[in-house]
N, C-alpha and C positions, 0 to 999 in steps of 0.2 A: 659471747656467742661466737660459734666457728664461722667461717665466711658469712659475716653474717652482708659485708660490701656486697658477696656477689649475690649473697640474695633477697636481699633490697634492693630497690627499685630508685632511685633518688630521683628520680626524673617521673615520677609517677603522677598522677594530677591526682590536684584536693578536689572535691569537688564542695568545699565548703563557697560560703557566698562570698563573692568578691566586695573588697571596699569599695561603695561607691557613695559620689556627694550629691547632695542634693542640690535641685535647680529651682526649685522654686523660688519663689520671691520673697519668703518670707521666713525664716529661722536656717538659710544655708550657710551660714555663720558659723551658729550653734553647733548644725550636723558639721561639718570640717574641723570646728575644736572640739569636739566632743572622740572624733573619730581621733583625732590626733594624739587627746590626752590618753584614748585607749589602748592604742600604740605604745605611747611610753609608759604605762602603765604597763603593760605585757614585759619591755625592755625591761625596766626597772625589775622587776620581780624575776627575772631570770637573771640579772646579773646578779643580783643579791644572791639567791640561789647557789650559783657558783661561788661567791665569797663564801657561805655558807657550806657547800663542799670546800670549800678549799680548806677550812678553819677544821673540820673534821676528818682531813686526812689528815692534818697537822699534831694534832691532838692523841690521832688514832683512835677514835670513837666508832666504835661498830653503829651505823645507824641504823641499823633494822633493829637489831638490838638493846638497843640506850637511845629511845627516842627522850625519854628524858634531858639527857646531852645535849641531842640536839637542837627541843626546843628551847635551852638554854643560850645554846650559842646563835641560833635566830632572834632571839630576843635582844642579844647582845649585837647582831648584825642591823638590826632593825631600828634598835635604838640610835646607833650608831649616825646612821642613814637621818634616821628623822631630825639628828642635830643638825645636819650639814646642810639641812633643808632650812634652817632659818637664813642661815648665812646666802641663799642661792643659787650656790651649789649644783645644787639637786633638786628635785619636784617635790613638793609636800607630800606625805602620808595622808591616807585620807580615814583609813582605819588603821592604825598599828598591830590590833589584836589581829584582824584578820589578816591582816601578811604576816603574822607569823603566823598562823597556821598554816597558811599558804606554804612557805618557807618550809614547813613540817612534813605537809604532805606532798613536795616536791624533792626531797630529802629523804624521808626516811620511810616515805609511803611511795604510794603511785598516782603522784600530782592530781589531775584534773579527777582521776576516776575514785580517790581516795576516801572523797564525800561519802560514795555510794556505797563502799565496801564496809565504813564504820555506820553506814543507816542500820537497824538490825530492823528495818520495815523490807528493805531490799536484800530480794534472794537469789536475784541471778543479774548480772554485766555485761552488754554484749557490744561489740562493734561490729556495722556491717562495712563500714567506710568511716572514713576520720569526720564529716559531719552527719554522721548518726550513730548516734551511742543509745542505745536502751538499756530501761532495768524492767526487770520482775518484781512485783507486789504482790501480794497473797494471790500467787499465780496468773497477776494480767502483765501484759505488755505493757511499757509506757515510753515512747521516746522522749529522751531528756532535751536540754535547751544547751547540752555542753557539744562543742565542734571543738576539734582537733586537726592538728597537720597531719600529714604523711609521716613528718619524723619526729613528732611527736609520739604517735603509734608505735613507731619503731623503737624507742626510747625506753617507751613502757617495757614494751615487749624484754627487753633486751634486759633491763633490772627486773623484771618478773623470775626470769629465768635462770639468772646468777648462782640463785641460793638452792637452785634446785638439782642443778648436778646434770640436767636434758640439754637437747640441743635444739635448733630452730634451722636450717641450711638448704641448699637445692638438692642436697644428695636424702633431708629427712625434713618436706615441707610441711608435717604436723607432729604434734608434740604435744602429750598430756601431762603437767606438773603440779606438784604440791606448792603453793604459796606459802607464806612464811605464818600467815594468821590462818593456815587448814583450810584454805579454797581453791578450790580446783580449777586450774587454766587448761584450756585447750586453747590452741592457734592452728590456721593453717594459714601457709602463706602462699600470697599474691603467686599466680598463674596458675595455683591451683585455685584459689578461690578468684575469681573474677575482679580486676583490677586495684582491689589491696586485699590487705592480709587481714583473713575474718579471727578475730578475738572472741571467748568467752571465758566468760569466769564466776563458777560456778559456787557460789556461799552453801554456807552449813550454818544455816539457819537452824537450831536444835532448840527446836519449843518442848520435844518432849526427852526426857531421856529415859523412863520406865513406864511399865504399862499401866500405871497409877496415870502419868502424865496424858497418856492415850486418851481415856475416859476422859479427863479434867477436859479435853480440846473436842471433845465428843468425834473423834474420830472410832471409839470401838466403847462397846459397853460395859457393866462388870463381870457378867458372866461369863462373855468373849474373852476377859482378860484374862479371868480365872481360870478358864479351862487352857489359855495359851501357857501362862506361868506354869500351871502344872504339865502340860505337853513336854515342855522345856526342863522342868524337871527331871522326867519321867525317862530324859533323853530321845525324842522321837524327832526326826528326820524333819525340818520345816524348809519349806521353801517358798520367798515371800515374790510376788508377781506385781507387777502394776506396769504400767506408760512410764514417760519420762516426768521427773520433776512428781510422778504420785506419791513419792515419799518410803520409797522404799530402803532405800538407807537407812531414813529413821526409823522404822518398825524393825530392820534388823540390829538396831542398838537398843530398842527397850528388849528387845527378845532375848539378847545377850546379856543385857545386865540381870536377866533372870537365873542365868545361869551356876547354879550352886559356888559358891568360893571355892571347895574343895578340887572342882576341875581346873585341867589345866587343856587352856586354850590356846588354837593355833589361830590363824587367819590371813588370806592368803588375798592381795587386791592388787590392780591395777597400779592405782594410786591410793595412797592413805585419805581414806572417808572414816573406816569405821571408826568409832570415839563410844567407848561404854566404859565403867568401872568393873574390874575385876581384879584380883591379886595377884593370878597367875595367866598371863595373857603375852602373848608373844607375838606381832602383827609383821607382815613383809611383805613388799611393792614389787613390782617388776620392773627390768630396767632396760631401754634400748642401748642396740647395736652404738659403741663408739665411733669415731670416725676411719677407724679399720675396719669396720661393718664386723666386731669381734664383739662376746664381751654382752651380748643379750641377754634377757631373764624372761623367759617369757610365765606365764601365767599357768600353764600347765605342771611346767617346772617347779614352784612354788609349793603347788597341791604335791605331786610326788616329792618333796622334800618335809612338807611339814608332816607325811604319816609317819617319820624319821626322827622324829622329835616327839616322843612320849604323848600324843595328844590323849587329853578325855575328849576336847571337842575339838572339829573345824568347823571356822566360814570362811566362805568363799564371797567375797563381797557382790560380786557379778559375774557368772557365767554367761560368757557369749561368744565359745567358740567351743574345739573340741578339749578345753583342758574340762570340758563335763562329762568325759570320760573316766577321768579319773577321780575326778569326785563320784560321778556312780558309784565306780570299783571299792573308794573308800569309804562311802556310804553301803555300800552291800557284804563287806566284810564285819559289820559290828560298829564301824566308827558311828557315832551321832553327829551330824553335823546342819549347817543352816548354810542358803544361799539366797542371792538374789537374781531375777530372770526379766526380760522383758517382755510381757505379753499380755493380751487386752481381755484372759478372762482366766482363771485356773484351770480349766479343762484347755484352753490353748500354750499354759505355761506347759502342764503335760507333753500335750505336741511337739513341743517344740525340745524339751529334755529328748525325745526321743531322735531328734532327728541331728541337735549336734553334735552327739558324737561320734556322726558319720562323716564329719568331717575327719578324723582321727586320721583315717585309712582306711583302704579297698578293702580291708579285711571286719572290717566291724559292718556287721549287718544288722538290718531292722530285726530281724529271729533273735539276735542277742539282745538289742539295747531295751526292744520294748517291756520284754519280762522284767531285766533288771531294774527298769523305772518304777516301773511295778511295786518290786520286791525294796526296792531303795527310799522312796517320798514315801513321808506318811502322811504331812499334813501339806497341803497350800494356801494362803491366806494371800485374797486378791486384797489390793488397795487402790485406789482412783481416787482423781481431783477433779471437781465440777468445774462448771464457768465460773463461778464466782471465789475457785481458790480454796475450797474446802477441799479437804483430806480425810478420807475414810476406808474403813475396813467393807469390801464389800460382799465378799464370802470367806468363808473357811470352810475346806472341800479335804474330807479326808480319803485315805487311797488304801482300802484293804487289799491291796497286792493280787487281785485278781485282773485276769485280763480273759477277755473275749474277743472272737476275729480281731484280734489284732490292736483290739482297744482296750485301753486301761479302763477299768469302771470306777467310779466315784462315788461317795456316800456325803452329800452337800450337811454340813452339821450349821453354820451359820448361814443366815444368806438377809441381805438387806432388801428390805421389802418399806414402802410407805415411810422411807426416811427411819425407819427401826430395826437393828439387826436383831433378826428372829433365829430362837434357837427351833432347827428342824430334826427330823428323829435319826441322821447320822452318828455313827459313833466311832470314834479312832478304832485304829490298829492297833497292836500289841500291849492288848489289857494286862496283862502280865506284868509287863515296866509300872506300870502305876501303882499296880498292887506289891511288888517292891519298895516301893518310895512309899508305901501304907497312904496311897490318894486313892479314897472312897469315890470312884469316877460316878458313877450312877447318882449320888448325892450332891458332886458337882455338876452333873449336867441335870439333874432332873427339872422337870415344867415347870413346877411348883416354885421354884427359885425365880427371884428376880430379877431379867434383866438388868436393872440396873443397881445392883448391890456393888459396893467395894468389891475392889478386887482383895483377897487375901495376902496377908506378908507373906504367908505359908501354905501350901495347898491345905484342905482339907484332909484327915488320915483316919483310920476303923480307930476303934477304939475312944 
């Protein structure tokens, strides 16, 4: 990490609990050896560590990469250790297996917080300060029992960041990176965030990857899936809306994987989230200014290069500035393409397409952008997470390109009602594409169908 001395704090206060002994009269014994052996137990297990790096830089063992290696050479560091402890040496082992994994995930992982990152119960990592660390569980809060230093924090931070290519300094106090196992770190650091530097890190938890997967977790039903597959098909404009953490990432990887093999796909993100199968698929991140403030990639950029690249499709993993201008632009030229947006209902994801690409410049007005949102989105599919961590589709809102005073109109085709998404009498945009791709839309969407039928491998087609 570039200065990373000047910007850390070394003199920062823990505010974890101080040792203290007890005075009672009865077990302050116990508490003083007890606090002592933890003491060296902490020692012990860091210095090992360092013999354990030392033995794989000797080696030349990638440890991110050949944890295999490593937990060999812990094992062999461990072993080592526990002989030297008959002799008196050293402190006895109290579990061996568990220090080496400890060894492992000090090593080759990210020590304390390592647990959390291989739980696949836990979806989200946060620090507010080095003694509160929380995780996420099917969407609750939980503060854990793990406390951390100051430069323990620091530590992470600093091997999180290695492999990522970002920077963390006072000239660039926040940074979003790709993890080496696909989870996303954001930090900001101390004086921006109030007295240390706030940590998250963000898992991909990917329970579903198709819209087969959808239904199975009862987040969308089969009719919803089947008219979305065939939308996708059909090439029609989606744009998926929800809050934070509602899972809109994952609805734009089952929507992708529906996407015929024969196209070829761009996709253009922040940071690498999207993960679908496809044969011809070509993905690119944006990159910050280096330490010559040179040398940027911003997200706009991305989008005007991948129409440069033969696409049949783009996504845009998240729009939330003005490069949704130029995904308009590329969406109203004929491209198909899918994004993601942050907003609390589809008629406000609307909204809100309309109003950032006024950020662009003085020059882009509301008389331009509204038509073209219009003319551009066919369908929106909201998503939300309740209190209790459930994930659902809670409309599909499609957008026949009309607009009135200045408002887009809407035709609501699903909408969740009594815990059931009910099909309402909306009907897509441009019948035409369907009936290209020989998808009888009227016998997919008709009443008479079941809610909850399979979703097709194939749309339905005349004949």
């Amino acid at each position: 990490m570039t200065n990373a001395d000047q910007a850390w704090s070394d003199d920062a206060p823990s505010n974890g609990p101080a040792a203290t002994l007890s005075l009672g009269l009865s077990g302050s014994s116990r508490t003083v050896a007890s606090q002592r052996r933890a003491r060296t137990d902490v020692a012990d297990a860091a210095d090992l560590a360092e013999q354990v790096r030392a033995r794989v830089r000797d080696l030349g063992v990638d440890p991110q990469r050949d944890t295999d290696a490593v937990r060999r050479i812990a094992e062999g560091v461990a072993q080592a250790h526990d002989e030297r402890s008959l002799t008196g040496a050293v402190a006895p082992l109290d579990d061996l297996p568990a220090l080496v994994d400890d060894l492992v995930s000090r090593v080759s992982g990210f020590g304390p917080l390592q647990r959390y990152l291989d739980d696949p119960a836990v979806e989200e990592v946060w620090i507010n300060e080095p003694s509160r660390v929380f995780v996420a569980r099917q969407g609750r809060h939980e503060l854990t029992a793990t406390i951390l230093t100051s430069e323990e924090v620091r530590d992470l931070v600093e091997r999180m960041l290695k492999t990522s290519g970002r920077r963390l300094d006072l000239s660039q106090p926040f940074v979003d990176a790709l993890l080496p196992g696909g989870h996303r770190l954001h930090v900001v650091l101390e004086g921006i965030s109030r007295d240390f530097a706030a940590v998250n890190i963000r898992k991909f938890v990917a329970r579903a990857h198709s819209l087969e997967d959808l239904i199975a977790l009862g987040s969308l039903n089969g009719r919803g899936a089947a008219f979305l597959r065939a939308a996708v098909t059909a090439g029609l404009n989606i744009v998926v809306s929800g809050g934070t953490q509602a899972g809109k990432t994952t609805m734009l990887n089952c929507l992708a994987a529906a996407i015929p093999g024969a196209d070829r796909v761009v996709s253009a993100e922040e940071v690498f989230e999207l993960k679908f199968a496809h044969p011809d698929w070509v993905a690119m991140q944006t990159r910050q200014a280096g330490l010559e403030g040179t040398g940027e990639i911003r997200l706009r950029e991305l989008v005007k290069q991948a129409l440069r690249m033969r696409p049949s499709r783009i996504i845009v993993g998240e729009v939330r500035a003005e490069e949704c201008l130029d995904l308009l632009l590329a969406l109203n030229a004929g491209l198909p393409g899918m994004a993601s947006i942050h907003a609390n209902s589809a008629r406000e994801a609307l909204v809100k397409m309309c109003t950032l690409p006024l950020l662009a410049g003085e020059n882009i007005g509301a008389r331009f952008v509204v038509p073209t949102v219009a003319s551009s989105v066919d369908l929106v599919v909201h998503i939300s997470i309740d209190s209790s961590g459930v994930r659902q589709v809670d409309e599909i809102v499609a957008v026949p390109g009309r607009v009135e005073n200045d408002l887009i109109e809407t035709e609501p085709m699903f909408v969740r009602r009594y815990e059931r998404l009910e099909r309402l009498a909306g009907m897509p945009p441009r019948p035409e594409r369907f009936a290209r791709k020989g998808i009888d839309l009227h016998r997919l969407l008709s009443t008479d169908a079941s809610d909850d039928e399979a979703v097709p491998d194939r749309p339905e087609r005349h004949g």
